[in-house]
C-alpha positions as CSV (number, residue, x, y, z in Angstrom):
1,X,76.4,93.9,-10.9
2,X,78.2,90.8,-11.7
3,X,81.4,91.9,-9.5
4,X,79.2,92.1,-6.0
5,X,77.5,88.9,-6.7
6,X,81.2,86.8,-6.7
7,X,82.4,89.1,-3.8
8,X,79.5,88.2,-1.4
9,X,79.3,84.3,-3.0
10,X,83.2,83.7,-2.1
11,X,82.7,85.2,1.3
12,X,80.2,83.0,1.8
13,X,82.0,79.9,0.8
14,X,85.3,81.0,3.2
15,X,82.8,81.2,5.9
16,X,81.9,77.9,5.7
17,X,84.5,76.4,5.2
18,X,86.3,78.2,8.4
19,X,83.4,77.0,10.2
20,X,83.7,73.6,9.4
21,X,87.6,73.1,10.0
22,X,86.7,74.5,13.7
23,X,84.2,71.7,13.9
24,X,86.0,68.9,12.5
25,X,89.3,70.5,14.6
26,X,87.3,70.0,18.1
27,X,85.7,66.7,17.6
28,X,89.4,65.2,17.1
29,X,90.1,66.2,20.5
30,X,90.8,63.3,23.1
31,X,88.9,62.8,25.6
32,X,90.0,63.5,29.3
33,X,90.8,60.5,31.6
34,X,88.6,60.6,34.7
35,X,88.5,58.0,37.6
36,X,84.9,57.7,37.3
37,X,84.6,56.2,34.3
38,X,87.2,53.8,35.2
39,X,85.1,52.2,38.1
40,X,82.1,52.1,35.9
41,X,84.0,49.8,33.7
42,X,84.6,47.1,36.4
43,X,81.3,46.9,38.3
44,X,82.4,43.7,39.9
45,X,85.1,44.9,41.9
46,X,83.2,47.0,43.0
47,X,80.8,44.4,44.4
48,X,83.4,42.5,46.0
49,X,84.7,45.0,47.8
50,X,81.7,46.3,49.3
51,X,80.8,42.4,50.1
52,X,84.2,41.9,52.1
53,X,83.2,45.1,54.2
54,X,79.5,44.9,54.3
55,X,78.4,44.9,58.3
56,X,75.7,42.6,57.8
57,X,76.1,39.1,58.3
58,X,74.2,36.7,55.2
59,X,72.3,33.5,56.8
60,X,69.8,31.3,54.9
61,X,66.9,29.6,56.7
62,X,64.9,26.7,55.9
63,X,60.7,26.7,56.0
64,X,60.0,23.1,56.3
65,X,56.5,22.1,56.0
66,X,54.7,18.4,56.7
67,X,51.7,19.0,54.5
68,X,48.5,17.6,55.1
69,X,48.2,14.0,55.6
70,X,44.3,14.0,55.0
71,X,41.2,16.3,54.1
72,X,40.2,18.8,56.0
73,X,36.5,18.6,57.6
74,X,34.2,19.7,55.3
75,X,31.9,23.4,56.1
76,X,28.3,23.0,56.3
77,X,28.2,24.9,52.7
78,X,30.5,22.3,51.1
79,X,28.4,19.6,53.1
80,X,25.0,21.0,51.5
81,X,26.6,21.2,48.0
82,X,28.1,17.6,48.3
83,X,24.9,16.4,49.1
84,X,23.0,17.9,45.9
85,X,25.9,16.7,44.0
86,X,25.2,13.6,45.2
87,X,21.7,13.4,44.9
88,X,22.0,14.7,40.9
89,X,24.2,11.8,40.2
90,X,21.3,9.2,41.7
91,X,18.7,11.0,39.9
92,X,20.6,11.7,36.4
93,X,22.9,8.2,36.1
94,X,22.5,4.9,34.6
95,X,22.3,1.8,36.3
96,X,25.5,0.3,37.3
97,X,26.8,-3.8,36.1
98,X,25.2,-4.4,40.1
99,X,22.3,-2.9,39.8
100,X,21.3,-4.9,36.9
101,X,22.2,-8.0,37.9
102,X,19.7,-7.4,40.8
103,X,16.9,-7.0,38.2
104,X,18.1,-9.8,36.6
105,X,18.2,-12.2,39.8
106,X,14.5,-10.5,40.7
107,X,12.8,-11.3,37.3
108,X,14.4,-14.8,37.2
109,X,12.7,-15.7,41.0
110,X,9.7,-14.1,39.6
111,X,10.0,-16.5,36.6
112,X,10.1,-19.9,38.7
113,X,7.5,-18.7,40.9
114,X,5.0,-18.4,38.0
115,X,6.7,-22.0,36.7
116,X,7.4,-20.0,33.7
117,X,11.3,-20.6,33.7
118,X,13.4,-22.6,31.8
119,X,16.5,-24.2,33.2
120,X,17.4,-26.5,30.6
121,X,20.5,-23.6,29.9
122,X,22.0,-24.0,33.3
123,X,24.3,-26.5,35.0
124,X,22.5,-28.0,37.9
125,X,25.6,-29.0,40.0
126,X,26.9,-24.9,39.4
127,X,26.0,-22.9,42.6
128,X,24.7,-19.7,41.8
129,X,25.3,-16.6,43.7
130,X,22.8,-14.1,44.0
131,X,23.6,-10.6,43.8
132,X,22.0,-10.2,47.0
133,X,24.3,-12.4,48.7
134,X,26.9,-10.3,47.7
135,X,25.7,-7.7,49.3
136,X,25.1,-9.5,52.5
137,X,28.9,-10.6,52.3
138,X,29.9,-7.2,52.2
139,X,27.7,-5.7,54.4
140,X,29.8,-8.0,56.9
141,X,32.8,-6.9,56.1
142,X,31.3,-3.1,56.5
143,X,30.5,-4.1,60.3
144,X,34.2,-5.5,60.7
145,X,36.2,-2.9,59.1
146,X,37.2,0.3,61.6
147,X,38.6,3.0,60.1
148,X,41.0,5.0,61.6
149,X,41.0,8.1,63.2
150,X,41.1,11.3,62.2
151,X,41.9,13.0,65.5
152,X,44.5,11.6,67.8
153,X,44.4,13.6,71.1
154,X,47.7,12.0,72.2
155,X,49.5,12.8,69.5
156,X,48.3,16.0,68.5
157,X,49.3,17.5,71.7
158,X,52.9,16.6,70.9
159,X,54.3,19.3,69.4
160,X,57.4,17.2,68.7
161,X,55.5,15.0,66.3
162,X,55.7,15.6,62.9
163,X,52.3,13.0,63.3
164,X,49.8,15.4,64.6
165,X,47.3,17.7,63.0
166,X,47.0,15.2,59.8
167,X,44.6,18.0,58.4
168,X,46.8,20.4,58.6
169,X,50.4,21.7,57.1
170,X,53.0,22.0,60.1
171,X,56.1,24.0,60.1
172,X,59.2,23.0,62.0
173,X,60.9,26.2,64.3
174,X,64.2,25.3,66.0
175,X,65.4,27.2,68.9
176,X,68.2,29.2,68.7
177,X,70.7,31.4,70.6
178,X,70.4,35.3,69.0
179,X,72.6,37.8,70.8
180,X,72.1,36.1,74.1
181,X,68.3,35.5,73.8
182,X,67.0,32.3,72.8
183,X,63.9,32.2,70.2
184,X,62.2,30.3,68.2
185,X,63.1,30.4,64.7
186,X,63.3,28.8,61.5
187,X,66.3,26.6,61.4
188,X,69.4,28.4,59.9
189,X,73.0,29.0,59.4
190,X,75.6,31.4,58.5
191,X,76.6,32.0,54.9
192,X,80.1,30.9,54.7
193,X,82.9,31.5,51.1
194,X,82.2,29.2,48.8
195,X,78.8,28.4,48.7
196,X,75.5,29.3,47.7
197,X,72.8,30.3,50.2
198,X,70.8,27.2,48.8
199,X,73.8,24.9,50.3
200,X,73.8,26.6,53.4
201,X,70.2,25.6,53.7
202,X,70.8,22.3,53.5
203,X,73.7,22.3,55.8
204,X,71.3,24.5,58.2
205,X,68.9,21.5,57.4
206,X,71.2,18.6,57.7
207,X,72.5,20.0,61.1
208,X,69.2,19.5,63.4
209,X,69.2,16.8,65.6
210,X,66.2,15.0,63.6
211,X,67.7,11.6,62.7
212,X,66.8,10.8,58.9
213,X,64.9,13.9,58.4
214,X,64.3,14.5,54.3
215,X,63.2,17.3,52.7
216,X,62.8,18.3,48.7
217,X,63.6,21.8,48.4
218,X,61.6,24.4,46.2
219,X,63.5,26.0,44.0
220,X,67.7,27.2,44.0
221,X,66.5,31.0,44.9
222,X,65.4,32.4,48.2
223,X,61.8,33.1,48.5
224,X,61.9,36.2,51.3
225,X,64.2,37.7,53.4
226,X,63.8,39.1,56.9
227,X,67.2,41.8,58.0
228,X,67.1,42.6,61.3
229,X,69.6,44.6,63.2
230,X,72.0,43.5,66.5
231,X,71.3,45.2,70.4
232,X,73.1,48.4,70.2
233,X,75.1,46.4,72.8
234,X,76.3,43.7,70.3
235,X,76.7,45.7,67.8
236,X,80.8,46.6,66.3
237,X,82.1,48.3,63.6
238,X,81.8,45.2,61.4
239,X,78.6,43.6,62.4
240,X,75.7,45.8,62.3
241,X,72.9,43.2,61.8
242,X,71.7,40.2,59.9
243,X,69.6,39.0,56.7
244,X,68.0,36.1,56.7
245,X,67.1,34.5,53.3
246,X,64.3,32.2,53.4
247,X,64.1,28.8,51.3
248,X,61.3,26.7,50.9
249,X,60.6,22.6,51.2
250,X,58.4,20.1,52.2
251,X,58.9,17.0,54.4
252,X,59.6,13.9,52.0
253,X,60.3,11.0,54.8
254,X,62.0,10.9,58.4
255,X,61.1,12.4,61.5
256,X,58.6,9.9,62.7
257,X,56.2,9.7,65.6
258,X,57.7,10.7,68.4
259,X,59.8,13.3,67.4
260,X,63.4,13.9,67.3
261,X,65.6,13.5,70.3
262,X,67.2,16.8,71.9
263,X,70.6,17.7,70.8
264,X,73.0,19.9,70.7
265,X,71.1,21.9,68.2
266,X,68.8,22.8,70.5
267,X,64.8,21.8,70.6
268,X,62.3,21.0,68.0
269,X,58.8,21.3,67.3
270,X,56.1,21.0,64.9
271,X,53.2,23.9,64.3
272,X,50.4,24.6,62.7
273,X,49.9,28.0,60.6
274,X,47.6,29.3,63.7
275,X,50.0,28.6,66.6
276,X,53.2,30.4,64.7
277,X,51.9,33.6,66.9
278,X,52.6,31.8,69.8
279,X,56.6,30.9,69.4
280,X,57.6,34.0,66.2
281,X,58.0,37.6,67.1
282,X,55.4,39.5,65.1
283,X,57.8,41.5,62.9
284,X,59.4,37.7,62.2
285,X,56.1,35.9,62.0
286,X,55.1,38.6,59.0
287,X,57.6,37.4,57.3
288,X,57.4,33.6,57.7
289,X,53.5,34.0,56.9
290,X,54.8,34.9,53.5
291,X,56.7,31.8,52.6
292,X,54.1,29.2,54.4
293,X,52.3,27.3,51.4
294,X,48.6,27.8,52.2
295,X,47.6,23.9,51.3
C-alpha cells in the first residue's frame, strides 16, 4: 500500500516541477522591439512635427474693454427699494453731531427769550455761528454747483471715442483684411516662432494706430478660441484655416476723446455689448459674447 503512495506522490512532485521550469523558462523571454512603442516614448516629437505641418494658421486676439465710467440708471424696483432703504435709515438712526447742534442753537434762543439764559460762560466779542447759518451757506453752494452730465449726445454718437456710453463697458473691433473681405474684428495678429500667444497679443495690441493706448491684461492663458476655415478658393495644401485665441484686458489709460487717428492699421471703434450684432458675424459674435466681462 506504501509502494503506490510514493509512486503517485513523486509523480506529482515531477509534474510540478516541469511545470514550473516551463513558466520561469517563458517569462525570461525578451521582449520584441516594435516601432510603436518607440514613438510612445518621445511624445514631443511627435508634437512638433505635427505643429510644423499643421494647415491651420495660430493668431491671438485682444478683447479690450473701457468699463463703465459711472452707474447705470437705476430700475423702478431698485428705485422703490432705495427709497424704503432710505426711509428705514430716517426712522431707525440716531441723530447726527448737526442735528444736535440745531437743538442746541433752538433751546438756547428759547432760553434768552424767556430771560432765562446765562452768558456769563461766553466771550462777547466771539461771533457765534448758528447751525442754521451753515445751512444757509451751503444751500448756496447747492444752487452754484452743476453737476455734470451723464449723457453726452455728441459724444456718444462717436463711435471712435473711447468717452461715450460712461454707463456702459465698450469693446474696441478693428477692421481687418480676411481673404480679401474686410470685417470687423477683434484686433489680432499671427503667431510667429518664438513667442507665446500672450506676446502676440500685445504686439496685435501695440500695433493699432491708437497713440498711448494701455491696457492690463487678464491672465497669461487664452480665454476662447474661435477656428474658422479659408474660401475653398484660398485655401492650399498648407493653409486650410485659422484659430483665433482670445485674450482678455481692460483699458488702463490712452485713447482719449476723440479717438485715434486712421492708420495703416486700418479703422477703429468703440461698442457697446448691444451694438456688437451690428459689426460681428453671428458665428464670431457667439464667441466674443463669451469673453465680454458683463460689468
Amino acid at each position: 500500500m506504501s509502494a503506490p503512495c510514493r509512486r503517485m506522490a513523486s509523480r506529482s512532485l515531477l509534474q510540478f516541477l516541469s511545470c514550473f521550469s516551463r513558466t520561469s523558462v517563458g517569462n525570461t523571454r525578451l521582449r520584441p522591439f516594435s516601432s510603436t512603442s518607440a514613438c510612445r516614448a518621445t511624445p514631443q516629437t511627435r508634437i512638433v512635427i505635427e505643429r510644423a505641418d499643421s494647415p491651420w494658421t495660430l493668431m491671438a486676439a485682444v478683447c479690450l474693454q473701457r468699463l463703465p465710467v459711472i452707474s447705470a440708471d437705476c430700475s423702478p424696483i431698485e428705485q422703490r427699494f432705495n427709497q424704503m432703504l432710505q426711509q428705514m435709515e430716517r426712522e431707525k438712526s440716531l441723530l447726527s453731531d448737526h442735528e444736535l447742534r440745531l437743538l442746541e442753537d433752538a433751546d438756547r434762543m428759547s432760553r434768552k427769550q424767556a430771560d432765562d439764559y446765562d452768558s456769563d460762560g461766553e466771550d462777547e466779542d466771539q461771533e457765534i455761528v448758528l447751525a442754521q447759518d451753515l445751512e444757509d451757506s451751503w444751500e448756496q453752494k447747492l444752487k452754484i454747483f452743476q453737476p455734470a452730465p451723464r449723457v453726452t449726445a455728441d459724444v456718444d454718437q462717436d463711435v471712435t471715442s473711447p468717452e461715450r456710453c460712461l454707463a456702459d463697458s465698450l469693446v474696441l473691433l478693428a477692421e481687418q483684411q480676411v481673404a480679401g473681405e474686410t470685417l470687423w474684428l477683434l484686433p489680432q495678429a499671427r503667431w510667429q516662432d518664438g513667442e507665446t500667444l500672450r506676446q502676440t497679443a500685445e504686439r496685435a495690441l501695440a500695433s493699432l494706430p491708437a497713440a498711448g493706448l494701455k491696457a492690463t491684461f487678464l491672465g497669461n492663458a487664452p480665454c476662447g478660441v474661435y477656428k474658422y476655415k479659408l474660401p475653398q478658393a484660398a485655401r492650399t495644401e498648407s493653409t486650410v484655416g485659422t484659430k483665433v485665441f482670445f485674450f482678455k484686458a481692460v483699458l488702463s489709460g490712452g485713447g482719449g476723446s476723440g479717438g485715434p487717428p486712421p492708420g495703416p492699421g486700418g479703422a477703429l471703434l468703440w461698442a457697446t455689448r448691444s451694438e456688437l450684432q451690428h459689426y460681428l458675424k453671428p458665428a464670431y459674435k457667439m464667441k466674443v459674447d463669451r469673453v465680454v466681462l458683463g460689468l
